[in-house]
N, C-alpha and C positions, 0 to 999 in steps of 0.2 A: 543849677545849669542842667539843660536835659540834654542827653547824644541821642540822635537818630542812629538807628537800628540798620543793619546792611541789608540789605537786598538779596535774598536768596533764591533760585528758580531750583524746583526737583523737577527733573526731565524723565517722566513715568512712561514706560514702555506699557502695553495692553497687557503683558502675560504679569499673571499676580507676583512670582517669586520674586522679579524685579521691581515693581511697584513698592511691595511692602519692605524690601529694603531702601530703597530710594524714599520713601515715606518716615519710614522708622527712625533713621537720622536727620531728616529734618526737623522732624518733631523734639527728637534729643535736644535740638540746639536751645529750645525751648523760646524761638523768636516768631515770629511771623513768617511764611515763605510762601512763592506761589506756585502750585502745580501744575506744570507744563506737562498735558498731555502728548505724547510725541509715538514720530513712527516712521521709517523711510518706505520711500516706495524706490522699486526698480527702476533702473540699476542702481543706484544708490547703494540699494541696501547690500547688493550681491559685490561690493567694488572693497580690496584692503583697507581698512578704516584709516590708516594712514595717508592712502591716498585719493582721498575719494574726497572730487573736489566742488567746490557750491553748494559743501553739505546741506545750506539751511534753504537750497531750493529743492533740497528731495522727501522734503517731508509729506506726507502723505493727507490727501481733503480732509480726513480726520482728525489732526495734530493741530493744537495749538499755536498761532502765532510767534515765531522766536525773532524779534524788533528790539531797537534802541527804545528806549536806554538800556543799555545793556547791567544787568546784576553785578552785585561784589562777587559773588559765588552760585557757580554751578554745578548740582552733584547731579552725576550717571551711574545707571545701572543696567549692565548688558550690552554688546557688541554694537548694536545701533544707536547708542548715545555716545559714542566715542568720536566719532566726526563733528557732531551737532556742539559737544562740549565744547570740544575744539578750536570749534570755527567761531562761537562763541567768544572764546579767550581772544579768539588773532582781531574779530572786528572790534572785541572794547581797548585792544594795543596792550595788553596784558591788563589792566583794571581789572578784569572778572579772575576772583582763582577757581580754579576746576580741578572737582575732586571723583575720582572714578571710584566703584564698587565694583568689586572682584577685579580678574587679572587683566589687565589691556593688550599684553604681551610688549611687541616692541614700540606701542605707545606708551609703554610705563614712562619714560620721561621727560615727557612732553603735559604729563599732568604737575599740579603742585602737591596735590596725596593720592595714591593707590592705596584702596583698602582688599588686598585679596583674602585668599584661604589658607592656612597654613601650605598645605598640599600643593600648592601651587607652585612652591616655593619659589615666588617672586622676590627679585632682589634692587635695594637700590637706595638712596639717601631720603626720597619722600616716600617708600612705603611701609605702612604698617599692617602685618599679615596678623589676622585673627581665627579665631578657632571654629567660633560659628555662622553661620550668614547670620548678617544684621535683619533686626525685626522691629515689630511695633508693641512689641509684650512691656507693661510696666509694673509696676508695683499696683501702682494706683485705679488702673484698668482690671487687674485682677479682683483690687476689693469691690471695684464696682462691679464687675460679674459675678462675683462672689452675692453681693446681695441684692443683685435683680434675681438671681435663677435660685436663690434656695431655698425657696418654695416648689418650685418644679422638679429639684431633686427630692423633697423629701421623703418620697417615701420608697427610696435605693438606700439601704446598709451599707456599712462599712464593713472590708475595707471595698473602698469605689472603687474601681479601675475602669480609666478612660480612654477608649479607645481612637484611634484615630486612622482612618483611613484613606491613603490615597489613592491610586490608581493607574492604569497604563501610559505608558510614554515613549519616547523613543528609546529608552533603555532597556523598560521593564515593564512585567507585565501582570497585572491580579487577573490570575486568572480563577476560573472555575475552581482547580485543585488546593489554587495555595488558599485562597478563601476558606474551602474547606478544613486543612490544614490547621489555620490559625483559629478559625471556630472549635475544634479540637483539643487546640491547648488552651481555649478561654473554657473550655466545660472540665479539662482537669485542673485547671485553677480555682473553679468554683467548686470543683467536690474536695479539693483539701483546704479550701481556706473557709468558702460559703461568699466570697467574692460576691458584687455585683457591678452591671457591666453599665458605663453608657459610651455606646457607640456612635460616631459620627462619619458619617460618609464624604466624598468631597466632588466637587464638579467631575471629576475624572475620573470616579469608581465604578468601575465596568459593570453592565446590565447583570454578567453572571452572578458575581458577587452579591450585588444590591441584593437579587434574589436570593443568594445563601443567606446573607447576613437577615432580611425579613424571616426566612423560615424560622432561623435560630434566635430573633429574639419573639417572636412567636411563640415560641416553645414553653417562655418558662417567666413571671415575673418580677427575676434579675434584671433582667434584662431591658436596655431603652436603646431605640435605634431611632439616630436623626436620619433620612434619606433624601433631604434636600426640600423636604416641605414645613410652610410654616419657619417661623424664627431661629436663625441658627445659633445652636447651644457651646457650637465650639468654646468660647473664651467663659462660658460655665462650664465647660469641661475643664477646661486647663485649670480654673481658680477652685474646684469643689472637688474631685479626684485627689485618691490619695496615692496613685503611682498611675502612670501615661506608656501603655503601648501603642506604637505610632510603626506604620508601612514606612521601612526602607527607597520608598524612590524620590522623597522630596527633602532636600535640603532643609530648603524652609521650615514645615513642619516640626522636623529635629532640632531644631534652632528655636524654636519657639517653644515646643515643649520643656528642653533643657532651662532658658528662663523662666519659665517658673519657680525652680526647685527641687521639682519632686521629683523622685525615683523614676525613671526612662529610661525602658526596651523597647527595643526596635524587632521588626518581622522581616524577615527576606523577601523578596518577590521571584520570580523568575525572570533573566535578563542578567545584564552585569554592564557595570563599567564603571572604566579605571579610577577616573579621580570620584566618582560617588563613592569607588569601594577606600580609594584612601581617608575622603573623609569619615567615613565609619570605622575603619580602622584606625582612625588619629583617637577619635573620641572613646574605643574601647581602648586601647593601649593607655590614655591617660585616668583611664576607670571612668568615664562622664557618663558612660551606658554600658549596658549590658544586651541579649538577643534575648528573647522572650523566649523560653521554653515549657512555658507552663505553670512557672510558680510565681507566685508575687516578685514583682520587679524591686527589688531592695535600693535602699540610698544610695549615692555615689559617692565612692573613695573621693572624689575633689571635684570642688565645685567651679566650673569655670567662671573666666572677668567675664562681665557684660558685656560684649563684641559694641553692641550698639553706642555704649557710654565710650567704650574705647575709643571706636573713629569720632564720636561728638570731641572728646579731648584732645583729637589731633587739628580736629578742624579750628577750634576756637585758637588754636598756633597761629593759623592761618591770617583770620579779620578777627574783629576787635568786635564782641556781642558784648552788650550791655545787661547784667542779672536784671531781670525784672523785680 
């Protein structure tokens, strides 16, 4: 006797950090789902998501059709899938369950799971608060970048260290000095260990840097610098590095380097804010990271659950997936 498989839609907003968690747990579920590009337009988007009404008429020329039949489940991620989910649930007459990533606020219960952030400290009988943003890092993705790219690493020493770069935003900002900065403590990492470095840059890393980080791998050949041309090596960074310094302004990033495994320190940028700084201070107080100061980024006192495996475990509560 076979079951048919439920009907999943991930509701992908354009900005990556919400995509790849909105992705990451679908793919956990390990079934079929289909991805719903989505996006409001004005006013829509500017209106309390609780109240904001004919959500599925303010989608934007861009966004994917959201019609009957409507899914078993539909997961969002980010302020603008919160209506869409919603209105979702109210036309299949509760049929669809709907599950939000990160905090909805006073929409927390009106979903059937909340997945936020610790830090958030959301309360309530459907949520479950996790350490890291949810990602698309597996095991199995890593072996396979592992042996697409190591041939292109080979001839960078140990110990590796992979750097990761992000870039300015509305919080923070790389600029010119912390660039400088942090090239500083990768060149006194390298004269007491003999480190080598491979660097990768990200859609967001500022013209100044780009140009510090070319001078300084210029310099010396330790050194490898991706700058956005040609194949990105990111996920052979994460699988062939034997410890991950990664720029403080992306959630995400930290989230994905700590899956891995390996040893991760984090760089400050200039800028600040509140819940980025509690997330980094949840993950130092539990020992998961340490700040890069120059020397090799050493193991972590505790290794954290898989965020990602977490909410897939909450979800299968939910509708009935069949193991393939």
């Amino acid at each position: 006797m076979t079951h048919s498989q439920p009907t999943i839609w991930a509701l992908a907003l354009p900005e990556a950090g919400f995509r790849s968690q909105v992705i990451g747990l679908a793919e956990a579920l390990n079934v079929p789902f289909v991805l719903k590009n989505v996006n409001l337009k004005k006013p829509w988007s500017l209106i309390p998501v609780r109240f904001c009404p004919l959500a599925l008429m303010g989608l934007d020329a861009e966004s994917d059709a959201l019609t009957p039949p409507w899914p078993d489940l539909v997961i969002g991620c980010g302020r603008r899938t919160i209506p869409l989910a919603l209105a979702i649930k109210r036309a299949s007459h509760g049929k669809t369950r709907a599950v939000h990533i990160q905090d909805p606020k006073s929409a927390t219960p009106l979903f059937d799971l909340v997945i936020p952030m610790k830090h958030d400290d959301a309360q309530g009988p459907n949520v479950t608060s996790v350490d890291t943003a949810l990602h698309r890092i597996t095991d199995k993705k890593l072996k396979e970048a592992a042996k697409s790219w190591t041939s292109s690493f080979s001839s960078l020493q140990r110990p590796l260290v992979g750097v990761i770069l992000g870039g300015s935003n509305r919080a923070f900002r790389l600029t010119k000095e912390v660039a400088e900065r942090l090239i500083e403590r990768l060149q006194d990492l390298h004269q007491t260990t003999g480190a080598h470095f491979y660097i990768a840059a990200s859609r967001r890393t500022d013209a100044d840097a780009l140009q510090a980080f070319t001078r300084f791998s210029e310099s010396a050949s330790h050194i490898r610098f991706w700058k956005g041309e040609g194949e990105n090596p990111y996920l052979g960074i994460l699988a062939l590095s034997d410890a991950l310094i990664v720029t403080e302004d992306s959630v995400s990033m930290i989230s994905e380097a700590l899956a891995t495994g390996k040893p991760v320190a984090t760089f400050p940028l200039a800028g600040m804010s509140k819940r980025h700084g509690m997330f980094i201070d949840n993950l130092m107080t539990r020992g998961a990271i340490t700040r890069f100061d120059g020397t090799l980024p050493q193991a972590a006192s505790i290794h954290l659950p898989n965020a990602t495996m977490i909410a897939a475990n909450e979800v299968r509560k939910l509708i009935t997936i069949t193991e393939p």
